[in-house]
Structures are given as C-alpha cells and as structure tokens.
N, C-alpha and C positions, 0 to 999 in steps of 0.2 A: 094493780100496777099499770100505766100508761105509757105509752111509748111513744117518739116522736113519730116515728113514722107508720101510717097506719094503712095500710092498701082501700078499704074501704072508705077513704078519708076522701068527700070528692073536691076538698083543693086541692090536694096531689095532683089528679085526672084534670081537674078546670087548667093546670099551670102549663099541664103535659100537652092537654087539647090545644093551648092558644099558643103555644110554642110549636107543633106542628102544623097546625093551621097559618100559622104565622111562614112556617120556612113552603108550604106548598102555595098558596099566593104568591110569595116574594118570587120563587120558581115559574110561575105561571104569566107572572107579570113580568119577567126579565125579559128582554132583548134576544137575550143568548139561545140559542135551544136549549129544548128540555133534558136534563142530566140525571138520570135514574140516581146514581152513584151522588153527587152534588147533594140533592135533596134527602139524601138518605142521609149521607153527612151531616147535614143542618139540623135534621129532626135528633141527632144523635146528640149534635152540641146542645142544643137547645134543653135535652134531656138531661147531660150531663152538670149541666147550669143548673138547671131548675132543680133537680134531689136535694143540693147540700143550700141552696138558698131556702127554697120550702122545708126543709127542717130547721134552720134556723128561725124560719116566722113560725112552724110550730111550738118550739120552742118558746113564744112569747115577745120576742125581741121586734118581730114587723109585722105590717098589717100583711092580709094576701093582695093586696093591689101593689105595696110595693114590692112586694116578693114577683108580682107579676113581670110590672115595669124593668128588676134589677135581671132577670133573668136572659128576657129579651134584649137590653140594654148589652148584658155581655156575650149571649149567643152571637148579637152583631159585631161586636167587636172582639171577639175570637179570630185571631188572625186565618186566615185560609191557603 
C-alpha cells in the first residue's frame, strides 16, 4: 500500500529546500533589515503551500516543476 505522502520522498525536501532558500535570499536581498520573525514566517508559508500542492503532484495530477513553480507562486502572494 502507497501513500502520498512519503517523508523519505526527496521531492518533498527539493520543494521544502527551494521554498526556504527561496524566502532566505528574498530576506537577504531586501532593503529592509534582517527580520528573524519575517523570514521564519516565509519559510513557514512557503511550507504551508508546498505539503498540499506536493501531494497533489504526488498524487499524479502535476509534474514537480510545477508543483515547484505553484508553490512559490502562492507563498508570494500570500498576503503579509
């Protein structure tokens, strides 16, 4: 029996890594000073996104590039 969600599964980690990696650059390149609290935030949305999007591309329905893309896509536009 298979389950969508697999912890050992390394798109899970690839989606998780470029979604935090993504909000620590965005952080580090900002203008603003650095915000502990902000970027912990980010990494959180961006986490929040990425579980029910990456189990739907588990699921069959997308590839992992657009599970990438859809991810990031709405971490950004998650209002703040």
């Amino acid at each position: 029996m298979n389950t969508a969600i697999e912890y050992g599964n390394p798109d899970l980690w690839l989606v998780l890594l470029m979604l935090a990696a993504g909000a620590v650059s965005s952080a580090l390149l900002s203008t603003n000073p650095l915000n502990i609290r902000r970027l912990i935030g980010d990494v959180l949305r961006g986490v929040i996104v990425a579980i029910p999007l990456w189990t739907y591309g588990a699921l069959g329905h997308a590839s992992i590039l657009q599970v990438i893309v859809l991810a990031g896509l709405s971490a950004v536009a998650w209002p703040h």
